[in-house]
C-alpha positions as CSV (number, residue, x, y, z in Angstrom):
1,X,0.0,0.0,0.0
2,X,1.4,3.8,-0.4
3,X,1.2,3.6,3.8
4,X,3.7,1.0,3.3
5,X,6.2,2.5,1.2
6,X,5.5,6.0,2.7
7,X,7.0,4.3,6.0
8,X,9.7,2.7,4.1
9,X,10.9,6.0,2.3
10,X,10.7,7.7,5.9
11,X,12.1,5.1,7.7
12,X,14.2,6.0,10.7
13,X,16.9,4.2,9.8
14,X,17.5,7.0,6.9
15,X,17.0,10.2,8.9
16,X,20.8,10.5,9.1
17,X,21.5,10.6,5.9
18,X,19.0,12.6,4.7
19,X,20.6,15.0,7.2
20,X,23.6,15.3,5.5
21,X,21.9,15.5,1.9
22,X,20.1,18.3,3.4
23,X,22.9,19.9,5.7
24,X,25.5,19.8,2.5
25,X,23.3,19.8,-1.1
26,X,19.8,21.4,-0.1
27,X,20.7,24.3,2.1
28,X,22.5,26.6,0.2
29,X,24.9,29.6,1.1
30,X,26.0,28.0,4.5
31,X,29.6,27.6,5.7
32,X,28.4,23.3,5.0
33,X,27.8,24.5,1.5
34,X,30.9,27.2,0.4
35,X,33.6,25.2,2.8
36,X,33.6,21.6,2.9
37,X,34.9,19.8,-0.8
38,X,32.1,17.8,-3.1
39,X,34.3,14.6,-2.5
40,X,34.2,15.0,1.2
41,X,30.3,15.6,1.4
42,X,29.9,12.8,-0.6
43,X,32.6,10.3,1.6
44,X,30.8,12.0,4.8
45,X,27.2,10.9,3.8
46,X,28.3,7.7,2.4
47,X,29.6,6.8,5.8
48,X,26.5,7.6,7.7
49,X,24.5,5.9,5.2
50,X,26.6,2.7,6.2
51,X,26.7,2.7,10.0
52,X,23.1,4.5,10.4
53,X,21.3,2.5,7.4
54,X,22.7,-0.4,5.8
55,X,24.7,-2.1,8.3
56,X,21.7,-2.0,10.7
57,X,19.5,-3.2,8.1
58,X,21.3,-6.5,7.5
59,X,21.8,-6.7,11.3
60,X,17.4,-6.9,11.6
61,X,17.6,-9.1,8.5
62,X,20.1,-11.3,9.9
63,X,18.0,-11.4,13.1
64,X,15.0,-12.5,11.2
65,X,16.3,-15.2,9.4
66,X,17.9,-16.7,12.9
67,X,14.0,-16.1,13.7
68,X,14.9,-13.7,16.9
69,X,12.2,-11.5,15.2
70,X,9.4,-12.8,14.1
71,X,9.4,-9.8,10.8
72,X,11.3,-7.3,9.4
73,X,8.9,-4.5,9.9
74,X,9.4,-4.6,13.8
75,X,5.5,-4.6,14.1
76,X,4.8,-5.8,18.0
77,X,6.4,-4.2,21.1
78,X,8.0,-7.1,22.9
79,X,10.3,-7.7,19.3
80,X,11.5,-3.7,19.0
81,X,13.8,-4.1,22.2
82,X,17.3,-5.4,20.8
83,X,17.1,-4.5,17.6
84,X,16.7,-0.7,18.6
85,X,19.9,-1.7,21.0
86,X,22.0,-2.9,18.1
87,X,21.3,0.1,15.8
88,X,21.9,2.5,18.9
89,X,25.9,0.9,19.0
90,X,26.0,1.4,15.4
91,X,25.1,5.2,15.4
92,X,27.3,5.2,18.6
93,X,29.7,3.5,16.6
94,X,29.9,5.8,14.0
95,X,29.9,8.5,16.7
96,X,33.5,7.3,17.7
97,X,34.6,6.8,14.1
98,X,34.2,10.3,13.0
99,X,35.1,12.3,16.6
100,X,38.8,11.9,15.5
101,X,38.2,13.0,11.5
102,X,38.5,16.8,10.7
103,X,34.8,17.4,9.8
104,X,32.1,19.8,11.0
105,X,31.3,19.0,14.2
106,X,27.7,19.1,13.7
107,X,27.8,15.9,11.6
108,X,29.2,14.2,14.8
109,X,26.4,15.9,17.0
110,X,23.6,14.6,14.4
111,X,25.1,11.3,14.8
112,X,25.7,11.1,18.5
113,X,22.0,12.6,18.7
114,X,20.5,10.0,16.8
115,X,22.3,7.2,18.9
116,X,20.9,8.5,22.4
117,X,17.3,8.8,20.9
118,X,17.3,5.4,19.0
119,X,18.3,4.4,22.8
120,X,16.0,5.9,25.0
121,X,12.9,4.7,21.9
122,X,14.5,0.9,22.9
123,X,14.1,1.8,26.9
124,X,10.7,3.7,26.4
125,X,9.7,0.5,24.4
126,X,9.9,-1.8,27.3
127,X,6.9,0.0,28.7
128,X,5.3,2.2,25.7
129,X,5.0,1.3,22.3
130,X,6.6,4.6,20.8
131,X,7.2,6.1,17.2
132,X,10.5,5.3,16.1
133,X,10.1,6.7,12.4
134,X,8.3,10.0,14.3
135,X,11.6,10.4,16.8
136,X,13.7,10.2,13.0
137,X,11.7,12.9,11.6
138,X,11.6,15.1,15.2
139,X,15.6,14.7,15.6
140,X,16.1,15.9,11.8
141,X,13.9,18.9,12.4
142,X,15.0,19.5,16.3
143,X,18.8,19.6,14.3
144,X,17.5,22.3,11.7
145,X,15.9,24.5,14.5
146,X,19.6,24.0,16.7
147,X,21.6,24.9,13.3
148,X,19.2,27.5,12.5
149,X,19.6,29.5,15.9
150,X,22.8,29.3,16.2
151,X,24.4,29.7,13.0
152,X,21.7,32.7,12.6
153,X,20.1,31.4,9.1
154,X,16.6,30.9,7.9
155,X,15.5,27.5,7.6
156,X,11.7,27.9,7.5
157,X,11.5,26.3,4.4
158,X,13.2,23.0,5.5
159,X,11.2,22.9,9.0
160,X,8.1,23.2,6.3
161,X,8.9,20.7,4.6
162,X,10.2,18.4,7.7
163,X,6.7,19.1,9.3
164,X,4.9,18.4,6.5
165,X,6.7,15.0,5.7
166,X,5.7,14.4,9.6
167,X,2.1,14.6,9.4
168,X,2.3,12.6,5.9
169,X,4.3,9.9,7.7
170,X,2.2,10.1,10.7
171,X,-1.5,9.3,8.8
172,X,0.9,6.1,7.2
173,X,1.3,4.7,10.6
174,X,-2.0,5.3,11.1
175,X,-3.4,4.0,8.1
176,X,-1.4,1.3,9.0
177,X,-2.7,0.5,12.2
178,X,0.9,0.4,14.0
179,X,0.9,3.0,16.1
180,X,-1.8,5.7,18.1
181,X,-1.7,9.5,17.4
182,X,-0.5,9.7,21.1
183,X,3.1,7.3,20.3
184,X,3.1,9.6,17.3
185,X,3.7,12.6,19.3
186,X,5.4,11.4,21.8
187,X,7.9,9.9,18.9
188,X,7.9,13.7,17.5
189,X,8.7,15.6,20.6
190,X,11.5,13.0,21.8
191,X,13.2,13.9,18.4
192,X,12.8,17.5,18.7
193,X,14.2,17.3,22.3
194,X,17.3,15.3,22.1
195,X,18.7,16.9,19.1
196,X,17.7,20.5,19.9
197,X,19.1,20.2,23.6
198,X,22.2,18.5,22.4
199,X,23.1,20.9,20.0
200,X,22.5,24.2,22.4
201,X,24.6,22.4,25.2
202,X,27.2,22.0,22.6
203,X,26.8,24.9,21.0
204,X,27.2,27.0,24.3
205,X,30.3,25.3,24.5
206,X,31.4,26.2,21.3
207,X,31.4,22.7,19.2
208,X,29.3,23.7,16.6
């Protein structure tokens, strides 16, 4: 159904690395877009595609075939646990890998972001059934509000479009039976939160 591949084009598991297509191809006359080289953007986002996307894809696959997880779209509570674990050490993972490379720090903050809220969704999950594809889409916009305040540019066009990709994504789930309006939001504002916090404590700091 469209529901279906809705969820799959917005799945969490890509919010990373439409983060950096956004951060260093859409969003033009930044210090992402004038100062960092075509071949590094590309090398940067292929990396997070890896560790935030393909390697924990084939690490639920592999789980499913060894019949850990009864199927790949992660559908009932009690089977969301560990395979929310695992993805949280790759993104943590990834996290280390980069903190020595001489990138923009704020790919490193997405990253580490998106580790402790894929986390505290696996924790939350032992109680509350919560959005996992609405935390990706409330981190990538809780990054672009951050990056907007402090680097002093308007984004409202990208938090438009963010938003709106949110409520399309959020009547999928819906349509799809896998989630309530309330596990939506609270999906949404847990994004928004750890991404948006992160990057002012950091920012203050002056890691940005």
């Amino acid at each position: 159904s469209l529901s279906f591949w809705i969820s799959a084009v917005f799945h969490p598991l890509l919010m990373a690395t439409y983060g950096c297509l956004l951060i260093f191809f859409s969003i033009k006359n930044t210090i992402f877009d004038y100062l960092t080289p075509l071949g590094v953007k590309w090398r940067i986002t292929l990396i997070v595609f890896l560790f935030s996307c393909l390697f924990p894809a084939i690490n639920i696959y592999i789980l499913y075939k060894l019949k850990r997880i009864p199927s790949l779209t992660l559908s009932e509570q009690k089977e969301r646990t560990f395979p929310y674990l695992m993805t949280a050490a790759f993104y943590f993972g990834l996290f280390y890998l980069l903190l020595d490379l001489n990138i923009w720090p704020t790919v490193k903050l997405f990253v580490l972001g998106g580790g402790i809220a894929i986390l505290l969704v696996s924790l939350i999950n032992l109680r509350y059934k919560i959005s996992a594809h609405l935390t990706g889409v409330g981190g990538l916009l809780g990054a672009l509000i951050a990056l907007s305040y402090l680097l002093k540019f308007d984004m409202s066009l990208y938090y438009m479009i963010v938003i709106l990709v949110g409520g399309i994504l959020a009547s999928a789930r819906l349509n799809l039976n896998e989630h309530r309006p309330s596990q939506l939001y609270t999906g949404f504002a847990l994004g928004i939160f750890v991404q948006t916090v992160l990057f002012f404590i950091c920012g203050k700091i002056n890691f940005i």
